[in-house]
C-alpha positions as CSV (number, residue, x, y, z in Angstrom):
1,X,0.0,0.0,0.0
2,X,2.9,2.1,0.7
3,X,4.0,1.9,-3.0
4,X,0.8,3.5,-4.4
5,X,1.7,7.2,-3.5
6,X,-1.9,8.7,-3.6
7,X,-3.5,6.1,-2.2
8,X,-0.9,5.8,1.0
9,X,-1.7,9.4,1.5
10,X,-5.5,9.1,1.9
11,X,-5.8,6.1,4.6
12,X,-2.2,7.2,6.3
13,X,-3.7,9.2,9.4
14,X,-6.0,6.3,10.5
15,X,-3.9,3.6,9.2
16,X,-1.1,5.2,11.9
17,X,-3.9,5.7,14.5
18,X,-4.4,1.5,14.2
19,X,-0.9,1.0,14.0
20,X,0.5,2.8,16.6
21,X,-2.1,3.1,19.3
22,X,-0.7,1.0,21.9
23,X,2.9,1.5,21.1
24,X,4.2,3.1,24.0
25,X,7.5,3.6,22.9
26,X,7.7,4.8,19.0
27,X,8.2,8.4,18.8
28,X,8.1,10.3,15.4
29,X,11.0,11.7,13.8
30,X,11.7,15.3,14.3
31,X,9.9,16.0,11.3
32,X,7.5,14.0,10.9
33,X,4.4,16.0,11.0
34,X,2.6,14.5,8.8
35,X,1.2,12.2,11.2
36,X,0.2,14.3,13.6
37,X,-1.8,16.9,10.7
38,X,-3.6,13.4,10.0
39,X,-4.6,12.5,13.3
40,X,-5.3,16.3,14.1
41,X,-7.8,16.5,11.1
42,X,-9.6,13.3,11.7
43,X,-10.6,14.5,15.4
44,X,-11.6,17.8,13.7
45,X,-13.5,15.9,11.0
46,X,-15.2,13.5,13.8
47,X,-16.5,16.7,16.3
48,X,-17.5,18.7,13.0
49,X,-19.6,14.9,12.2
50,X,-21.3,15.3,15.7
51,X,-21.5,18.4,16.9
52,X,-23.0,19.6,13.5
53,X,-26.8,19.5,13.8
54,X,-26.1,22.1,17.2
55,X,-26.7,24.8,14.2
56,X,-30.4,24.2,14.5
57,X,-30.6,23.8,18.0
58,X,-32.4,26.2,20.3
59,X,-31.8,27.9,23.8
60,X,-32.3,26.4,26.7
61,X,-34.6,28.5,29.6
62,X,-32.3,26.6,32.1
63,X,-29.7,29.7,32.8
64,X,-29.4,30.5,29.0
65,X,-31.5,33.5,29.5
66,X,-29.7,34.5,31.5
67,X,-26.4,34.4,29.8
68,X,-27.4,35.0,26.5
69,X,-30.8,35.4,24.7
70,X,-32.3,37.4,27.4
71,X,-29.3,39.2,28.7
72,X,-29.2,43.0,27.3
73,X,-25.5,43.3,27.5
74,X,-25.0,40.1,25.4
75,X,-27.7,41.3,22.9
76,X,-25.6,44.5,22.5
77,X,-22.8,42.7,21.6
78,X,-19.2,44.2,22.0
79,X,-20.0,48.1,23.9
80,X,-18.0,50.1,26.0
81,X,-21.2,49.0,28.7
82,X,-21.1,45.5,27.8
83,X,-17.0,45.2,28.2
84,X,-17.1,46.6,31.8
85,X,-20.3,44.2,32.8
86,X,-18.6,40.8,32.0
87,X,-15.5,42.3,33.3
88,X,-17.6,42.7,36.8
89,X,-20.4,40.6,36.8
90,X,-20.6,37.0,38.8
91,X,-23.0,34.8,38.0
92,X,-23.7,31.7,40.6
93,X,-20.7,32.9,42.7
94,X,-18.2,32.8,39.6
95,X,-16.4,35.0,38.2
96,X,-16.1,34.3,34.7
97,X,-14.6,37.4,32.4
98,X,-13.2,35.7,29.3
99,X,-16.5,33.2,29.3
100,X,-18.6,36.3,29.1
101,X,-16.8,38.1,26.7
102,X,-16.5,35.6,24.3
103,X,-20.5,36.1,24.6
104,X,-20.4,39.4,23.5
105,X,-17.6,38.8,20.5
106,X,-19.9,35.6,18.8
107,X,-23.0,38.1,19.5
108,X,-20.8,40.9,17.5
109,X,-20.0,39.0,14.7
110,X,-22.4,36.4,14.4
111,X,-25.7,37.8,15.7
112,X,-27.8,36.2,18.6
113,X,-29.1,33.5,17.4
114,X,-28.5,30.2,19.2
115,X,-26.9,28.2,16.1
116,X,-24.0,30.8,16.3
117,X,-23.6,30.7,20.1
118,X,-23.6,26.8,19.7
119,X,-21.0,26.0,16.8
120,X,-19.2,28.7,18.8
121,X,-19.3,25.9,21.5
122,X,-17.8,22.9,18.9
123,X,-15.0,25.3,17.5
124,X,-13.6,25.9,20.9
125,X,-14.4,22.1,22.2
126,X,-12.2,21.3,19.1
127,X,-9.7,23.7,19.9
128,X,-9.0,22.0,23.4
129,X,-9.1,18.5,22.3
130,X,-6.2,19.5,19.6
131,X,-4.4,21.2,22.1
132,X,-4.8,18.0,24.1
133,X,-3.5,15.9,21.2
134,X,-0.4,18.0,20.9
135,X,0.3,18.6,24.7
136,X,0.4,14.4,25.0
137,X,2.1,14.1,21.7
138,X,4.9,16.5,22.8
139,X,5.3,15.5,26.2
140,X,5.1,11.6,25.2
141,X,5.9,10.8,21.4
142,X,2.9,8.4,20.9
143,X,0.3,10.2,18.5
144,X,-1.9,6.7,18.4
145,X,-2.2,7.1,22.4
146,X,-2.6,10.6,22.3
147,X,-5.0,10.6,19.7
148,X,-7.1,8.2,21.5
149,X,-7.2,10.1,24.9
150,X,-8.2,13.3,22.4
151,X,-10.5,10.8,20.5
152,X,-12.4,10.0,23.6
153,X,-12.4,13.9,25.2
154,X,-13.4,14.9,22.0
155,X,-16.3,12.2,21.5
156,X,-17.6,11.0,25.0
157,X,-21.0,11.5,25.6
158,X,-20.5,12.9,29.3
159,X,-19.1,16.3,27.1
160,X,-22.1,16.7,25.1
161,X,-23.7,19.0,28.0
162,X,-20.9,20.9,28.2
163,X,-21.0,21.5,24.6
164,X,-24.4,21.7,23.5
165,X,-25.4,23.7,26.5
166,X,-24.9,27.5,26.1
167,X,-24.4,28.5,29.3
168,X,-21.6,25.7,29.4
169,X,-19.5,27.9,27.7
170,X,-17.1,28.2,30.8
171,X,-16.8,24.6,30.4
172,X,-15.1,24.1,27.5
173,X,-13.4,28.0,27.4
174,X,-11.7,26.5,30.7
175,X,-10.8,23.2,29.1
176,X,-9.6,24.9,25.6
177,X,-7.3,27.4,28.1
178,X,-6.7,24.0,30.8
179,X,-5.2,22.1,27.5
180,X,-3.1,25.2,26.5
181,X,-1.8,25.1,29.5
182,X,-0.2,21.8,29.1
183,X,1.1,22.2,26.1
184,X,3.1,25.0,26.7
185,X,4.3,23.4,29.9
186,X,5.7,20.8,27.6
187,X,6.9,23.3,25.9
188,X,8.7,24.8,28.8
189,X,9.9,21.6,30.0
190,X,11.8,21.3,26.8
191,X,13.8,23.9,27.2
192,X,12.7,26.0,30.2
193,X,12.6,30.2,29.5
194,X,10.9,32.8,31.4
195,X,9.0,33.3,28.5
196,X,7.5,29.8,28.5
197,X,6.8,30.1,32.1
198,X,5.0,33.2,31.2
199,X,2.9,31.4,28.4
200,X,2.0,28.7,31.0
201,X,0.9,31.5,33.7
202,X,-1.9,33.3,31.2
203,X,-3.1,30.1,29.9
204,X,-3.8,29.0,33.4
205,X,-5.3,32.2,34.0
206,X,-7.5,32.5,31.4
207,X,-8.4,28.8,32.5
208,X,-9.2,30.4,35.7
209,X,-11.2,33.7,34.6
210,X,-13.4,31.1,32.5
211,X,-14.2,28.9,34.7
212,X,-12.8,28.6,38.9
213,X,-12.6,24.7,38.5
214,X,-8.8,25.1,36.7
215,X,-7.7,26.4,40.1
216,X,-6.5,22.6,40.1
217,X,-4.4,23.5,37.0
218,X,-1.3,23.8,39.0
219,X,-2.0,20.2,40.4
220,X,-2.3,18.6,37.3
221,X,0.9,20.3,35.9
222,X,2.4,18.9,38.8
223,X,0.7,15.5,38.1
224,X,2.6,15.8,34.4
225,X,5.5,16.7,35.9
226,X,5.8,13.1,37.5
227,X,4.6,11.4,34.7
228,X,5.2,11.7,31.5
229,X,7.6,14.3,32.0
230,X,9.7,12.4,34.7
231,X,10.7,15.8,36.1
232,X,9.7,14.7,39.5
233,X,10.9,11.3,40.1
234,X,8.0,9.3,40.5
235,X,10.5,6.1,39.6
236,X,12.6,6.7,42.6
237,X,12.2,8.5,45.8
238,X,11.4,12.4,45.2
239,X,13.6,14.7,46.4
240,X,12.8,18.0,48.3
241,X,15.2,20.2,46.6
242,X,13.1,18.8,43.0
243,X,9.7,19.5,44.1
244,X,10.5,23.1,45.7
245,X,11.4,24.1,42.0
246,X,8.7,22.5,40.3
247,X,6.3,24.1,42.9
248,X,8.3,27.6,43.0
249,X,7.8,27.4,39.3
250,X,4.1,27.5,39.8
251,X,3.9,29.5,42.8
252,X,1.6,32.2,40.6
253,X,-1.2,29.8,39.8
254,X,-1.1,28.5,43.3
255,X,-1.5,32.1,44.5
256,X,-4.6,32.9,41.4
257,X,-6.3,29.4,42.5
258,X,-6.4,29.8,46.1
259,X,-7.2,33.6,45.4
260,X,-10.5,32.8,43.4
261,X,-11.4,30.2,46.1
262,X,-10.9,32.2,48.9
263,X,-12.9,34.6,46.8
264,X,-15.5,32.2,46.0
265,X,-15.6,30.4,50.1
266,X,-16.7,34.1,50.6
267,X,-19.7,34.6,47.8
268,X,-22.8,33.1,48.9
269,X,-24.8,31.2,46.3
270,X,-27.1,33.2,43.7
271,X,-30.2,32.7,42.7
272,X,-31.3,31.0,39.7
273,X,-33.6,29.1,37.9
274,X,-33.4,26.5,39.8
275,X,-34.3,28.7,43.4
276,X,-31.5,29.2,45.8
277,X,-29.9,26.2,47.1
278,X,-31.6,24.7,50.4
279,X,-28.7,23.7,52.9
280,X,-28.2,20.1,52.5
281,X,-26.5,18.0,55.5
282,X,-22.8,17.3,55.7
283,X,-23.6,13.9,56.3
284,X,-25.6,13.7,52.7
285,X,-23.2,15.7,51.3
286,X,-20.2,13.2,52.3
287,X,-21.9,10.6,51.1
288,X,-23.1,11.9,47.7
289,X,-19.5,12.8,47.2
290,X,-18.6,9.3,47.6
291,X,-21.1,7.8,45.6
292,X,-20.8,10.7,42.7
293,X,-17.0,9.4,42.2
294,X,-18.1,6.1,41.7
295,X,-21.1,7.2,39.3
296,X,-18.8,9.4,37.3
297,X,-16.4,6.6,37.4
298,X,-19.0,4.1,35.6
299,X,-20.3,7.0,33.6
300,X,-17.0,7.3,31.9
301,X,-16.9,3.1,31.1
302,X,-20.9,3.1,30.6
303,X,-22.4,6.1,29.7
304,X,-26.1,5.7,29.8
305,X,-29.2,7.8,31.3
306,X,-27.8,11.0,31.2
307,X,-29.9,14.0,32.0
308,X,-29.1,17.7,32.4
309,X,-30.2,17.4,36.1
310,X,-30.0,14.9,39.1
311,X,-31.9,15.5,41.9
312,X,-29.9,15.0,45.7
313,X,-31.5,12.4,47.5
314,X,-33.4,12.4,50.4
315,X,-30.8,9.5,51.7
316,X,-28.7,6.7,50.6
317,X,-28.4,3.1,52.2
318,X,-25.2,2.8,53.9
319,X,-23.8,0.3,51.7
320,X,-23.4,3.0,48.5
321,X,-21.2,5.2,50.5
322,X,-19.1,2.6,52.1
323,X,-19.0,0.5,48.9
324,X,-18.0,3.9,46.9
325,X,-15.1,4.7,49.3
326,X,-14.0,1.1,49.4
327,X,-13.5,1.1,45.3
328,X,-11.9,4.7,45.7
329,X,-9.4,3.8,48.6
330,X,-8.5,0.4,46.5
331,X,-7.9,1.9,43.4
332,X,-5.7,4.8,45.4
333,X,-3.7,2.1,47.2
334,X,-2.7,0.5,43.7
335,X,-2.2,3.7,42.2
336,X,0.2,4.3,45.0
337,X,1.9,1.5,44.8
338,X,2.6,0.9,41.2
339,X,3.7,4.7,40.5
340,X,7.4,3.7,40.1
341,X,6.2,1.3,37.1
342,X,3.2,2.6,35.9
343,X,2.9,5.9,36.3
344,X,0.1,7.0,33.8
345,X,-2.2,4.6,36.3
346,X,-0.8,7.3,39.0
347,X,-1.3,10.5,37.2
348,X,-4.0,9.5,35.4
349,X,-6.3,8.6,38.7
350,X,-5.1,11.5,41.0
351,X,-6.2,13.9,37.6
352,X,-9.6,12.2,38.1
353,X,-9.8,12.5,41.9
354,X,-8.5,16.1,42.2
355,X,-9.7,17.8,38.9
356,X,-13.2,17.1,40.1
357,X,-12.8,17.2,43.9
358,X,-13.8,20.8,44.0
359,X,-17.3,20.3,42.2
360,X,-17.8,16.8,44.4
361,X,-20.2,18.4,46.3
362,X,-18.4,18.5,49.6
363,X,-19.3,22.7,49.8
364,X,-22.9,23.2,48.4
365,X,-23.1,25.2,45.3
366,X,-26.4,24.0,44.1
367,X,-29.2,21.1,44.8
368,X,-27.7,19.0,42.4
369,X,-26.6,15.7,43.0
370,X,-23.9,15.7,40.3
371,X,-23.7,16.8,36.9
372,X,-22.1,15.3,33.3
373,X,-20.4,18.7,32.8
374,X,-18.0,18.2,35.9
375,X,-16.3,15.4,34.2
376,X,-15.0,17.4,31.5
377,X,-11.6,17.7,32.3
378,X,-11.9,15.3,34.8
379,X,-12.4,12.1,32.1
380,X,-9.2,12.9,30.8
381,X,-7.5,11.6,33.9
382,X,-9.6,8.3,33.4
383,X,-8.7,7.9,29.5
384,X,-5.0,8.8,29.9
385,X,-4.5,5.8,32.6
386,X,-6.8,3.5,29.9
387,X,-4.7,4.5,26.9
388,X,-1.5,3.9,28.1
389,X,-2.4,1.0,30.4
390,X,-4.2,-1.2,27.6
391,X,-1.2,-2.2,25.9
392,X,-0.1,-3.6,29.4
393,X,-2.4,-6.7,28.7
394,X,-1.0,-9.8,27.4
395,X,-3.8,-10.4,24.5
396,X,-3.5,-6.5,23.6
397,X,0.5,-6.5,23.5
398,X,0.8,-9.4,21.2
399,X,-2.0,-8.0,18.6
400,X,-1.5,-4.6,18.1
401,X,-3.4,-3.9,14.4
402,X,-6.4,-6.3,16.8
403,X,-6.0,-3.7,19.6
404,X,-5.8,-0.3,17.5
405,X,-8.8,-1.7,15.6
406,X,-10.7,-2.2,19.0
407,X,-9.5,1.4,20.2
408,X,-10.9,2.8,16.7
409,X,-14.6,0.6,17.3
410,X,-14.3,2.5,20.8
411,X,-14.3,6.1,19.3
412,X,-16.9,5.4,16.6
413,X,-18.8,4.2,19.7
414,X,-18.4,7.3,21.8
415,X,-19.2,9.5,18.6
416,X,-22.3,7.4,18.0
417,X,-23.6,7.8,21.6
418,X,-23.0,11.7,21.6
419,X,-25.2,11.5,18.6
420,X,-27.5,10.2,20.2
421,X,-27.5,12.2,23.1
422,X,-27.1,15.9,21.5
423,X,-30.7,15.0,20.0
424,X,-32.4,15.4,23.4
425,X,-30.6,19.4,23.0
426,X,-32.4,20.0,20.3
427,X,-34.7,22.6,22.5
428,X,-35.7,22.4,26.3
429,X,-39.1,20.6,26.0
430,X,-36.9,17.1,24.4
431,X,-33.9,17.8,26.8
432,X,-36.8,18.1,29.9
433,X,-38.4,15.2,29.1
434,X,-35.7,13.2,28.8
435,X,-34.0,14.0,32.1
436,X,-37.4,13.0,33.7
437,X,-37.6,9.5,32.2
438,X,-33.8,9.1,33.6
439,X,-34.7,10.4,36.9
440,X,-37.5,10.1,39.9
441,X,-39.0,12.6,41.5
442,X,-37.7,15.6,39.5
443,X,-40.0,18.3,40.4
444,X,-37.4,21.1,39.1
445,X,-37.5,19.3,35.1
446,X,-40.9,19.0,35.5
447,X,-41.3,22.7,35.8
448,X,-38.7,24.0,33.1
449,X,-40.6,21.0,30.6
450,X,-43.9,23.2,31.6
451,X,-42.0,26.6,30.7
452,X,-40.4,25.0,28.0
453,X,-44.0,23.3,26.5
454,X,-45.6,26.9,26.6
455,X,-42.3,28.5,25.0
456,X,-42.6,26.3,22.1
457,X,-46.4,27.4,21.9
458,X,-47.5,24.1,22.9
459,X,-49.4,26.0,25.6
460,X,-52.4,22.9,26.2
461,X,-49.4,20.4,27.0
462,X,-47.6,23.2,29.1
463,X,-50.4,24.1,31.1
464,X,-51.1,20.7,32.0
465,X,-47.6,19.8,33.1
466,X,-47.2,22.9,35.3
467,X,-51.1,22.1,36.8
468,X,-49.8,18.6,37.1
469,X,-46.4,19.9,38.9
470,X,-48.5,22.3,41.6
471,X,-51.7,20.0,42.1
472,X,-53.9,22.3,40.3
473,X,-57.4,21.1,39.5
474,X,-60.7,22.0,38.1
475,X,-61.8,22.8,34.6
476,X,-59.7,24.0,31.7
477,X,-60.2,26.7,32.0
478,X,-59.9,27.4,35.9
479,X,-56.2,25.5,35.7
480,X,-55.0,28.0,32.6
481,X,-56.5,31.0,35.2
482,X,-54.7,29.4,38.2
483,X,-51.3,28.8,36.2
484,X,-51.5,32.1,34.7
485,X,-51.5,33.5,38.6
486,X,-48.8,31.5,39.3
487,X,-46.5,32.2,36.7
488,X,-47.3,35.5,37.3
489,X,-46.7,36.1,41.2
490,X,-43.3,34.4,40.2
491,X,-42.5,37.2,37.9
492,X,-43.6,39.6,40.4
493,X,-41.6,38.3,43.0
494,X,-38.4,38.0,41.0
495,X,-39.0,41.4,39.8
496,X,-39.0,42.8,43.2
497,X,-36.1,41.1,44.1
498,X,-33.8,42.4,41.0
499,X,-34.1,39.3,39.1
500,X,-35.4,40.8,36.0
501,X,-34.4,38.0,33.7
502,X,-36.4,35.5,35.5
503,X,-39.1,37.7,35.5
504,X,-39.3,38.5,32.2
505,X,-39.0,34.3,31.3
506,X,-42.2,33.9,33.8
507,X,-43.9,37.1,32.3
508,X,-43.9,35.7,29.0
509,X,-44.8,32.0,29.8
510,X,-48.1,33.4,31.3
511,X,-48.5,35.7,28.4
512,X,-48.5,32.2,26.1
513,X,-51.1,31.2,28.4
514,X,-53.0,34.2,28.1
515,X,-51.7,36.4,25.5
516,X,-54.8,38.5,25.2
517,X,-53.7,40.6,29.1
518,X,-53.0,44.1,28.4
519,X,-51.8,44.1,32.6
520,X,-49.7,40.9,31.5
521,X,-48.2,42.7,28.6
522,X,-47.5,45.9,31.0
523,X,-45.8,44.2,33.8
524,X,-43.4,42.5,31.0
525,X,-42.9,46.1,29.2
526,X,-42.3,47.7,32.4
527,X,-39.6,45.1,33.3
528,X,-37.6,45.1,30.3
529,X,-37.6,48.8,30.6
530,X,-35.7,48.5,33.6
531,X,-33.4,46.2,31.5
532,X,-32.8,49.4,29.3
533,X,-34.0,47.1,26.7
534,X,-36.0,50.1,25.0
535,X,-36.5,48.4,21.8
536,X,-38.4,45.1,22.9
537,X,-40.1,47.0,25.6
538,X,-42.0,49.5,23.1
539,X,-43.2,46.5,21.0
540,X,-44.7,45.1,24.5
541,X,-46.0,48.5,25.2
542,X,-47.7,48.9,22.2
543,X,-49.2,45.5,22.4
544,X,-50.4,46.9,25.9
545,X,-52.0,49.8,24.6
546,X,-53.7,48.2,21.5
547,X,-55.8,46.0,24.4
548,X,-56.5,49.0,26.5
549,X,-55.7,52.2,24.8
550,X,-57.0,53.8,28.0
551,X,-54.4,52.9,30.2
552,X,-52.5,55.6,31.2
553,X,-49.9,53.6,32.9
554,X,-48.7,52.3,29.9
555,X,-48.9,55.6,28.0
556,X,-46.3,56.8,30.9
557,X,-44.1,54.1,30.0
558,X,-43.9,53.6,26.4
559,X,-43.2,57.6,27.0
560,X,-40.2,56.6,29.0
561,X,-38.8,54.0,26.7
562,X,-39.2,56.4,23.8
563,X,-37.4,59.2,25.8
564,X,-34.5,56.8,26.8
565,X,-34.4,55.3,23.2
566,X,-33.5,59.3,21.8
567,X,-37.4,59.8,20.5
568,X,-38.7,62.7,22.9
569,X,-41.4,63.9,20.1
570,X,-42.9,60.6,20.7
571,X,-41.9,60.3,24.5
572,X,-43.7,63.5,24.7
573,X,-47.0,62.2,22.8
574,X,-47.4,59.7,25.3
575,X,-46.7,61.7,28.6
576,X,-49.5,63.9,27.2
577,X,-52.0,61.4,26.4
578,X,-50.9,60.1,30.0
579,X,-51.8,62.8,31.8
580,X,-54.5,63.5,30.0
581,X,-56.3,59.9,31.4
582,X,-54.6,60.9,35.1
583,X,-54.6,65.0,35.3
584,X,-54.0,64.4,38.7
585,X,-50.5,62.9,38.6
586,X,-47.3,65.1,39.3
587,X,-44.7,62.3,38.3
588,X,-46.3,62.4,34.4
589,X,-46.5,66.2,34.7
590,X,-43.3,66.7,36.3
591,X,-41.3,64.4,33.6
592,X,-43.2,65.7,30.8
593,X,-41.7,69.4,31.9
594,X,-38.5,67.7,31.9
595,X,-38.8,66.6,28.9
596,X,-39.5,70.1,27.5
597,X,-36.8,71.4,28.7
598,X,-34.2,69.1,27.5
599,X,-32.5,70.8,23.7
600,X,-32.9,67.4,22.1
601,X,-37.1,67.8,22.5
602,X,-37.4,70.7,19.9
603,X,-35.8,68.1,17.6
């Protein structure tokens, strides 16, 4: 095959996947690139084959609104106002600048659409899992085990959330940065420079600003450090003067990572969608930490049922727990013991343990249980120790074309799973529904399926879930009145709170109910005035006003959103038609002869 020169060059990246996937020893010739471009374009060509359709997909109303469609400064794309709010703004205790940035420059250049927002997703996904290929290829000369550990970050179905999820941005901006980071601290571990170092600092900080879980960056540098770089000794004893450097040589991560979790220890939970978290015993917690391991842990081998949402428990029979810490205190012990020989089993496991251990659970940052985004970096750990450990069995070492073959069947595996999986993100009401059927007692799903349902206009089916969620009974149409009130209060109360996004959401999911309410279509323009979203709240307003023409509430404030949207001849048309309705009223007379008296009203 070699002899037919075209031919060689169209099967050569995969027939060198097959061929050299379990040799642990084979590294390329200095330059040889070749194999590497190959390998590096079949991953691309393999997320680009499933991540695809996420061009069609929709936004979720889990946190989405949030972030992007309903968030004003992302709407307004790259502004002076916009730069300083993502800059500043936490969400959910987390500060994230870079993630929301990179909201604003897709929204700049794209539009805000979600098929934008979501390739935007892929394209960096892609970015990491190259920049994972290259780190391992660098620091180990294998591309076939390299490629396969990329392979499986790139295809696993756990990472489909983190992907296909728009508010999941963090996630893969943090693993795109986390994988930079390695690369260029096998970069520096070539030939060390303070430049390198330096390259190795902003990647981990940009890991950081996307998302607070790289503050275990440093750790898994470290991690590398013993194995595959060998620059710590795991072979032999390690000696003090060696691991002062390598840490002295970190110090400024160590010092950003236990900055932003001092930082974060000191936040207290926000408010979302999902409600504020309800404290949750340390007991529970302990053992939900145990048992999430171990779930993660058969997630990566098995990954079936997954959901965007898993309810905690109320409790868990004693034998999960102490069965979970039983597999993770074995598994330690021979990961301990057989780090002189194998140390990818070593580095591989302790990446696992410690790149999740600070979304375990262990401090409360939610209600849920655990979630498939937190493996994201975490899996890596878990493929790395696979990778390099199957060509350690007897049946695997003797037949390697049988091995690479089964290593290939694996990926295509993985890629058809996530498939499978990134149909249920098509839009919230699939996604909902879904998670319910894989979970019990998920009163939270049930609730955003309702929203969802009546988003999608599928307002019968919407209205019956939510009446079904809150035990509401009676005829048709005393359950739409009776959801209508309840979406409603909700919107009232997150409105008084500050939570205008949420308000809004539940403000228009009652309108779907009832879209005929000039008071429903007031509250919503009112509230998205206060967003400064002048624009969409005169469309509401006038939708107001063309049900009650006579309300001189909403006269006053399609006035104000003309004013503040630079149209005072019209701001001033509706002050006076408002005061005509309440002469009485010295807040419309008063900003009326405000108005007058600005320059820009003669214009």
């Amino acid at each position: 095959m070699r002899d037919a020169p075209h031919l060689g060059r169209t099967l050569h990246p995969a027939q060198t996947l097959i061929e050299t996937a379990l040799d642990s020893t084979k590294r390329p010739a200095p330059g040889d690139t070749r194999r590497r471009i190959g390998v590096a374009l079949l991953l691309a060509i393999a997320v680009a084959v499933v991540y695809h359709p996420l061009a069609h997909h929709q936004f979720l109303l889990l946190d989405d609104f949030m972030y992007v469609s309903e968030n004003p400064y992302v709407q307004s794309g790259l502004t002076s106002e916009s730069v300083h709010w993502a800059l500043t703004k936490s969400f959910f205790t987390m500060r994230t600048p870079v993630t929301l940035l990179s909201y604003l420059t897709v929204v700049e250049l794209f539009g805000n659409a979600a098929g934008p927002t979501l390739i935007a997703n892929a394209l960096i996904h892609l970015f990491g899992v190259l920049m994972l290929f290259a780190a391992l290829a660098r620091m180990t000369g294998c591309v076939g085990r390299s490629a396969f550990v990329a392979g499986v970050f790139a295809l696993h179905p756990l990472h489909v959330e983190s992907v296909a999820w728009a508010s999941e941005r963090k996630d893969v901006l943090c693993g795109a940065f986390f994988m930079l980071a390695l690369w260029a601290h096998a970069r520096y571990a070539e030939s060390p420079s303070f430049a390198r170092v330096a390259f190795v600092w902003i990647s981990g900080a940009l890991a950081m600003a996307s998302k607070p879980m790289a503050v275990t960056l440093p750790f898994a540098l470290l991690l590398i450090d013993g194995w595959p770089l060998g620059r710590l000794g795991l072979e032999s004893r390690i000696r003090p003067n060696v691991l002062g450097r390598l840490l002295l040589e970190k110090l400024p991560l160590f010092l950003l990572a236990a900055a932003i979790t001092a930082w974060t220890f000191q936040t207290h939970p926000s408010a979302s969608l999902l409600g504020a978290a309800q404290p949750i015993p340390a007991t529970l917690r302990l053992e939900n930490a145990l048992v999430s391991y171990a779930t993660y842990l058969g997630a990566a081998f098995l990954p079936v049922n997954l959901g965007i949402f898993y309810p905690y428990p109320e409790s868990y029979p004693l034998w999960k727990p102490l069965l979970a810490a039983a597999l993770l205190v074995a598994v330690s012990a021979l990961a301990l013991l057989g780090r002189r020989r194998r140390g990818h089993l070593f580095v591989g496991w302790f990446w696992f343990l410690g790149t999740l251990f600070p979304v375990i659970g262990l401090i409360q940052a939610g209600h849920q249980a655990m979630a498939d985004r937190y493996a994201y970096i975490p899996l890596v750990g878990i493929s790395l120790a696979i990778g390099w450990g199957i060509g350690e069995l007897p049946f695997i070492a003797s037949r390697r074309r049988v091995g690479g073959a089964l290593v290939i069947a694996v990926l295509i595996a993985l890629g058809c799973a996530s498939s499978l999986q990134l149909r249920y993100w098509r839009n919230g009401a699939t996604l909902f529904e879904h998670t319910l059927a894989v979970t019990s007692e998920n009163a939270t799903m049930r609730n955003l399926l309702g929203l969802s349902l009546l988003d999608l206009g599928r307002v019968d089916e919407g209205v019956n879930t939510l009446a079904s969620l809150f035990g509401f009974e009676g005829s048709p149409e005393q359950v739409r009145a009776m959801v209508v009130r309840h979406l409603t209060s909700i919107g009232d109360e997150k409105r008084d709170r500050g939570d205008l996004m949420t308000a809004v959401l539940h403000y228009r999911a009652a309108l779907d109910v009832e879209p005929d309410s000039a008071a429903l279509q007031l509250r919503l323009g009112r509230t998205l005035l206060r967003q400064t979203r002048f624009g969409a709240a005169i469309e509401v307003l006038r939708s107001a006003l063309a049900l009650d023409p006579e309300d001189a509430e909403a006269h006053f404030s399609i006035g104000m959103a003309f004013e503040f949207a630079g149209q005072p001849r019209r701001a001033a048309r509706h002050y006076r038609e408002a005061l005509r309705l309440q002469p009485g009223s010295r807040v419309i007379r008063e900003q009326l002869e405000q108005l007058r008296q600005r320059p820009a009203a003669a214009n």
